[in-house]
C-alpha positions in Angstrom: -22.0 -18.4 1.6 -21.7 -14.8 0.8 -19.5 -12.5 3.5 -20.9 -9.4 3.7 -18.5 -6.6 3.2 -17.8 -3.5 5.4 -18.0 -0.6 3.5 -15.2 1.2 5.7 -12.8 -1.6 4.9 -13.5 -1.7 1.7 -13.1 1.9 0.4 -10.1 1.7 2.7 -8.1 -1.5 0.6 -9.4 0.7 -2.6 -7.4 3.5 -1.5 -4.5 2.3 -0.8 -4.1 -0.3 -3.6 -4.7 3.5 -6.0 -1.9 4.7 -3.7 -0.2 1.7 -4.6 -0.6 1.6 -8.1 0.4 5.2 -7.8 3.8 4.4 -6.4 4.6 1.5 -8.7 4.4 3.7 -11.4 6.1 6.2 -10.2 8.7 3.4 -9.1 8.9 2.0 -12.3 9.3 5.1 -14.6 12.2 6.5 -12.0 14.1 3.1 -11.5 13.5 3.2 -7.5 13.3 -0.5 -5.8 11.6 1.0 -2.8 8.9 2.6 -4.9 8.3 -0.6 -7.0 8.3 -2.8 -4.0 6.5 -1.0 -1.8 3.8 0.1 -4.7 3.3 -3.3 -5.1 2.7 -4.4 -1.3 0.4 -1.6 -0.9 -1.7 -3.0 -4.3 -1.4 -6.7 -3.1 -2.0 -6.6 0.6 -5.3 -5.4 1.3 -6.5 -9.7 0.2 -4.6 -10.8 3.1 -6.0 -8.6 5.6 -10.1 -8.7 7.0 -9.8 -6.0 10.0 -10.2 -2.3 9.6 -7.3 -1.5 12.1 -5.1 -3.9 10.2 -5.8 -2.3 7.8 -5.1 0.9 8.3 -1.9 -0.2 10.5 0.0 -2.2 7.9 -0.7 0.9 5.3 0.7 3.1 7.4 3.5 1.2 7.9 4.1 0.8 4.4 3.9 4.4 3.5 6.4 4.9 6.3 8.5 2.6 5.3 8.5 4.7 1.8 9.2 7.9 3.2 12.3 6.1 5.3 13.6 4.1 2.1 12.7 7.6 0.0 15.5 9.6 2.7 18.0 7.0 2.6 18.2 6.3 -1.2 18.4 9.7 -1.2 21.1 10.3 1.0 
């Protein structure tokens, strides 16, 4: 049975698995864990996740998490 897909969600988990793949890259070429790891999250969890909110929540959680690991590597 096919699950019919909501378009919101969807162009959602396709941005932020590009912003994902984005940071990886960039994570990988500058030798950053946080980048790498949380490039990769970013690509990988949009399968685990069906609601819109959820979505949107855990991304913005892990982009946070980014610019708090970015400061503190930094420091």
């Amino acid at each position: 049975m096919l699950r019919r897909v909501d378009t919101t969600w969807f162009m959602l988990s396709a941005l932020f698995s590009l912003i994902g793949t984005a940071v990886f890259v960039y994570g990988r070429k500058q030798r950053t864990a946080t980048h790498t790891i949380i490039g990769l999250a970013l690509m990988i969890y949009p399968y685990f996740v069906s609601g819109t909110l959820a979505l949107i929540g855990v991304g913005a959680l892990l982009i946070g998490g980014m610019v708090v690991g970015n400061r503190l590597e930094s420091d």
